[in-house]
C-alpha positions as CSV (number, residue, x, y, z in Angstrom):
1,X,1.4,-27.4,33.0
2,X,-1.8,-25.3,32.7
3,X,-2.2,-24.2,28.5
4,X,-2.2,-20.5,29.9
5,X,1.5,-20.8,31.1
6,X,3.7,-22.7,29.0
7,X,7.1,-22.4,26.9
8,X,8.4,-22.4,23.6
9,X,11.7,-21.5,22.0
10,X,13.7,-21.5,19.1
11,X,17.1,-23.7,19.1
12,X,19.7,-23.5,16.5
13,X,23.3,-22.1,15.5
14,X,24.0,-19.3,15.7
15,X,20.4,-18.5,17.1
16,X,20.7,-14.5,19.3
17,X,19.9,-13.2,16.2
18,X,16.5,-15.0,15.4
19,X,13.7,-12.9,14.9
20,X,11.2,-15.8,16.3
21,X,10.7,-14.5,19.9
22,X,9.1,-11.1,18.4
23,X,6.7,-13.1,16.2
24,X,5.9,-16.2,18.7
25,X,6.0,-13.4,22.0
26,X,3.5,-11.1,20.2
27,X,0.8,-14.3,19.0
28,X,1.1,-15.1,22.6
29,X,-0.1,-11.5,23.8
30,X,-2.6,-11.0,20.8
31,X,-4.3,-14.7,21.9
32,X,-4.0,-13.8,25.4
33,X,-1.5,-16.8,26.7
34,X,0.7,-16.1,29.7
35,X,3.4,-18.3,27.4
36,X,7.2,-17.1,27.1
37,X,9.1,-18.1,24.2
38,X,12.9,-17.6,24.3
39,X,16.1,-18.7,21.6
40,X,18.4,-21.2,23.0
41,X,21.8,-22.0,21.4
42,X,21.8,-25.9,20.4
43,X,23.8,-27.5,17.9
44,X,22.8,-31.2,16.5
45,X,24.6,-32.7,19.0
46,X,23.2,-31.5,22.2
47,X,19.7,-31.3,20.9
48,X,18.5,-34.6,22.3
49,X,19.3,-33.3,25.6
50,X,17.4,-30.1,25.0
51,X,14.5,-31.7,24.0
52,X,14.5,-34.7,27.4
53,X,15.4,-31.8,29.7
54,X,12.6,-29.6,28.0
55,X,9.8,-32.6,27.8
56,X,6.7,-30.7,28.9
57,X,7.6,-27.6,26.9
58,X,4.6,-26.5,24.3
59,X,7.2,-26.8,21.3
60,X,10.4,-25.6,19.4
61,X,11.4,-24.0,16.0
62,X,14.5,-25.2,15.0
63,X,17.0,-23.2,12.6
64,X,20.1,-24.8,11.1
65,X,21.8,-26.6,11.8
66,X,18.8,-28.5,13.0
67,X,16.8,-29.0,10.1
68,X,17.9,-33.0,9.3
69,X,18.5,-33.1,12.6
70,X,14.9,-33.1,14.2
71,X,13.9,-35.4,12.0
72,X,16.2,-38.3,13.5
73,X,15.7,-37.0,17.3
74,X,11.4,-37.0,16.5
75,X,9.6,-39.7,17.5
76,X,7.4,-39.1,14.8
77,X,7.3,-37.0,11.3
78,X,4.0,-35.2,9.8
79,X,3.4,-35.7,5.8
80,X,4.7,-33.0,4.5
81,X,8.4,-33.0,6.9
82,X,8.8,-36.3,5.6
83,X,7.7,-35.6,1.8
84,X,10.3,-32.8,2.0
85,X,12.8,-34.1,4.0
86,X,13.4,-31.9,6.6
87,X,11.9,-30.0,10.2
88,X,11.7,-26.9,11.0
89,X,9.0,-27.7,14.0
90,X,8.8,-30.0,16.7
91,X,5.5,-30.5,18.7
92,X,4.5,-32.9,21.7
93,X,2.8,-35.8,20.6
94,X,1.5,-38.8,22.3
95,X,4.3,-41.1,21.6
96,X,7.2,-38.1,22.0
97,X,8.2,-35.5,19.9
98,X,6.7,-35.2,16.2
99,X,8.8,-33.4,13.1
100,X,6.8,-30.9,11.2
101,X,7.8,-28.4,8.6
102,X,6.3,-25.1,8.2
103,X,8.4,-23.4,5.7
104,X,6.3,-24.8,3.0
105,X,3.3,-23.2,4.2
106,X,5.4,-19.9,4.5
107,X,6.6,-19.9,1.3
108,X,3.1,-20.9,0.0
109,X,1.3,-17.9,1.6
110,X,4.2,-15.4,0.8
111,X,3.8,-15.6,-2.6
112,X,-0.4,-15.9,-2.5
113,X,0.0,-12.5,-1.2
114,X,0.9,-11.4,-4.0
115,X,-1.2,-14.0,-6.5
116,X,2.1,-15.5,-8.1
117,X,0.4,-19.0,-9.9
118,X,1.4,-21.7,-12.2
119,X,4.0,-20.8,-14.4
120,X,8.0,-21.2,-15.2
121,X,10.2,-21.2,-12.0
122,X,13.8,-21.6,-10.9
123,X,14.8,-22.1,-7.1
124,X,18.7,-21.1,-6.5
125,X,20.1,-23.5,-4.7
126,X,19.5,-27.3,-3.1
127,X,19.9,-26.9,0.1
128,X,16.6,-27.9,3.1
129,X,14.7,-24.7,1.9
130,X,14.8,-25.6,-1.3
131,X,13.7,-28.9,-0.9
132,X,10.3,-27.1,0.9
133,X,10.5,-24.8,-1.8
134,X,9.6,-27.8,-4.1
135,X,6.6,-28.7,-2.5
136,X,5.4,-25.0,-2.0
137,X,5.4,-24.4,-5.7
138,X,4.0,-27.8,-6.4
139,X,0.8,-26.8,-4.1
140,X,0.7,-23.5,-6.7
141,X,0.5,-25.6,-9.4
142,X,4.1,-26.0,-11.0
143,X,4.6,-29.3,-11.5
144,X,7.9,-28.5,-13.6
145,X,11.0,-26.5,-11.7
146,X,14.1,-25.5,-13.2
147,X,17.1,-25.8,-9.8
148,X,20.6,-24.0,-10.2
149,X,23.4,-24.9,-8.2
150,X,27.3,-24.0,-8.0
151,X,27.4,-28.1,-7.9
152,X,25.0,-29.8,-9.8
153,X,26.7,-33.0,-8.6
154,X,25.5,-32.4,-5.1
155,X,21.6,-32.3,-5.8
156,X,20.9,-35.7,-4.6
157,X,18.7,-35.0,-1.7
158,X,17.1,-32.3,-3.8
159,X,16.1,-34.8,-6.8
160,X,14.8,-37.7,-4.0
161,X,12.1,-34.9,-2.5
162,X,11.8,-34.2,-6.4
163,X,10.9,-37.9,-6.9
164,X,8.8,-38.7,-4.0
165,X,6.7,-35.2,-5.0
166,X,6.2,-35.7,-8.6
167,X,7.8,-32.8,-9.4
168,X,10.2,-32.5,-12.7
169,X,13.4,-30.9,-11.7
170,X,15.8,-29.7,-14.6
171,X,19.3,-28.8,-12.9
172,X,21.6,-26.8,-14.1
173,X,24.7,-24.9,-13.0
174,X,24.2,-21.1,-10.8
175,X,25.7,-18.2,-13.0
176,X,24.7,-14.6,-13.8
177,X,23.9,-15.5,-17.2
178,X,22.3,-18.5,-17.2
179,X,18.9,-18.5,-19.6
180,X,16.7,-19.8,-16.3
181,X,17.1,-16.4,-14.4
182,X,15.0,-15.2,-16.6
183,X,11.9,-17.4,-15.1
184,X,8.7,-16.0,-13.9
185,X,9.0,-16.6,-10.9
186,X,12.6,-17.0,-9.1
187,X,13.2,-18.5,-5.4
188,X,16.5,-17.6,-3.9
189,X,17.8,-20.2,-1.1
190,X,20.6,-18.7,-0.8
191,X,22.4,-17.4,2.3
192,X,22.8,-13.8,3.2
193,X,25.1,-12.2,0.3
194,X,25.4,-15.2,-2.0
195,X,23.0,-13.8,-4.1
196,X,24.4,-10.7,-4.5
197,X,26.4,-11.7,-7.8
198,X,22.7,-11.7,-9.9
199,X,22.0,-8.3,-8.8
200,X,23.7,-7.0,-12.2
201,X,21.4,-9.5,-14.5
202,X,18.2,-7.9,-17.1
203,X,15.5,-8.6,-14.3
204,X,12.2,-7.5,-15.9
205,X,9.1,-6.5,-14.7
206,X,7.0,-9.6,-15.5
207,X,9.4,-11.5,-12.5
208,X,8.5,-12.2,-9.4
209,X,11.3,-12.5,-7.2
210,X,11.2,-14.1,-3.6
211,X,14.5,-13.7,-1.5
212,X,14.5,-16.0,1.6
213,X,17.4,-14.1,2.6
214,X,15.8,-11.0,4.7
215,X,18.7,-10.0,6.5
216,X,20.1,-7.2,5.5
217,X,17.2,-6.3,3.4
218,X,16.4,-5.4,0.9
219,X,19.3,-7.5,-0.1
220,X,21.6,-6.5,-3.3
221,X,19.7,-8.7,-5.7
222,X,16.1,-7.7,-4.8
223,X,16.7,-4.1,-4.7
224,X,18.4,-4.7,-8.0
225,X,15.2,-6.3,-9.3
226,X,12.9,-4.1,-8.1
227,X,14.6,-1.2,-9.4
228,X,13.8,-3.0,-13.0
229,X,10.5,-3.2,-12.3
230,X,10.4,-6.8,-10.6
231,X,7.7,-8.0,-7.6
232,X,9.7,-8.9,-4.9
233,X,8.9,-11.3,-2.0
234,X,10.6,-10.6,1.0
235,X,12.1,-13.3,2.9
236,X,10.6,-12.1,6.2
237,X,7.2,-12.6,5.4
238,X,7.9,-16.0,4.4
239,X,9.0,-16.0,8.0
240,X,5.9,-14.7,9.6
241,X,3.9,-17.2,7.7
242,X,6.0,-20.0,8.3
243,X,5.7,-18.9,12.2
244,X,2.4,-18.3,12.6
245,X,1.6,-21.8,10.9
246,X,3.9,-22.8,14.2
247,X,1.9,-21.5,16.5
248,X,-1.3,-22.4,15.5
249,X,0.4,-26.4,15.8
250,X,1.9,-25.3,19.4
251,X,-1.3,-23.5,20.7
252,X,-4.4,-25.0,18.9
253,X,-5.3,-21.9,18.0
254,X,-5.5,-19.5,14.7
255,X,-2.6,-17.3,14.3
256,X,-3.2,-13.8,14.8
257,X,-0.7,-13.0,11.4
258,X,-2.0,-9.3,11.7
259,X,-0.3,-8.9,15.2
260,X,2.6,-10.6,14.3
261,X,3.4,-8.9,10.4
262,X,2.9,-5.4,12.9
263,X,5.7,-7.1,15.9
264,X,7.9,-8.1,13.0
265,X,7.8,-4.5,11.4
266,X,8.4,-3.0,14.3
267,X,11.4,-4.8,15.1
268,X,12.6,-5.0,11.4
269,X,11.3,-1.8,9.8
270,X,11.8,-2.1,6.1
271,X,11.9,-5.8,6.4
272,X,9.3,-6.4,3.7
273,X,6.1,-7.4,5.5
């Protein structure tokens, strides 16, 4: 299939609501590619079918609940999806599909926009975006990261990344007042909502607060932090950064981010880009 007319998609569950077709269909336009990229409901069992019925296809962003899942279907797994544990990307690759993960990247240029260095962190949560979270701040410089979870019991996952990165991980147990809140710099992997219980804690203006949850934004807990005087990192422009590292491994080509941050605005207005 000719590079000038070629397909891409996004698979997951639930997937209709995915904001990826706006900010893979407008790189497409901006780097003049007659490519479509559409979402396609696939859960973990049926995605090895997707991907053999879909062989000459340019790629796929996959969502949950496909995150473990490409890793296993891939025939192969880049550094940094293997260092972290889980796919977010897969590509063609001479051998058959290869596992990437972009969400470190996203995360990673997110917060440069807005010059967040070295210094104390805590990540909410221990889920797969946490575990990218790891390495993101790791590549800032923060080789020490405090992790809160409802079940510190159920980190195991989370503290193997931990191991294999070389990064310290202190965990302790999610509450309003615990002492880590207070960090410099605070990741939320939580889902939509979960976060909204923190929304009533002392932020301060020297916090920098990035909320992966974008949807509905600003979200309870950012708009409380921001109206202490806290930066706040949306979620959504960890998702056009994450996506435009995807297209640049689906088309060879530099990401046109100033199309896309204008796409997703358009279709999100408010969303934090």
């Amino acid at each position: 299939m000719r590079l000038s007319a070629r397909r891409a998609a996004v698979l997951g569950r639930p997937v209709a609501h995915s904001l990826s077709p706006v900010l893979h269909t407008a790189a497409y336009r901006a780097l003049g590619l007659d490519w479509t990229y559409e979402a396609i409901d696939c859960g973990v069992d049926e995605l090895a079918g997707v991907l053999a019925d879909r062989a000459d296809w340019a790629g796929f962003s996959c969502t949950m609940p496909l995150k473990r899942a490409a890793l296993a279907v891939a025939a192969s797994v880049a550094p940094v999806a293997r260092a972290v544990g889980v796919a977010n990307t897969l590509v063609p690759g001479a051998d058959g599909w290869v596992a990437d993960n972009t969400d470190v990247a996203g995360i990673v240029s997110a917060l440069a926009e807005y010059g967040v260095g070295p210094g104390p962190a805590t990540i909410l949560g221990a889920g797969g975006t946490a575990q990218a979270a790891l390495a993101a701040l790791l590549t800032l410089g923060m080789e020490r990261v405090t992790v809160l979870v409802r079940d510190p019991a159920r980190t195991a996952d989370l503290r193997g990344v931990a191991d294999g990165l070389g990064v310290t991980v202190e965990v302790g147990r999610l509450a309003p007042d615990a002492p880590e809140l207070a960090a410099d710099l605070v990741v939320s992997t939580l889902p939509p909502h979960a976060a909204d219980a923190y929304a009533a804690r002392p932020w301060t203006g020297g916090q920098t607060l990035l909320d992966v949850a974008y949807a509905p934004w600003p979200s309870a807990v950012a708009a409380a932090a921001a109206a202490r005087g806290a930066t706040i990192v949306s979620g959504a422009l960890m998702l056009l950064h994450q996506a435009a590292a995807q297209v640049s491994l689906m088309t060879g080509a530099e990401a046109p981010v100033a199309e896309m941050r204008l796409a997703l605005d358009a279709a999100a207005p408010g969303c934090g880009v």
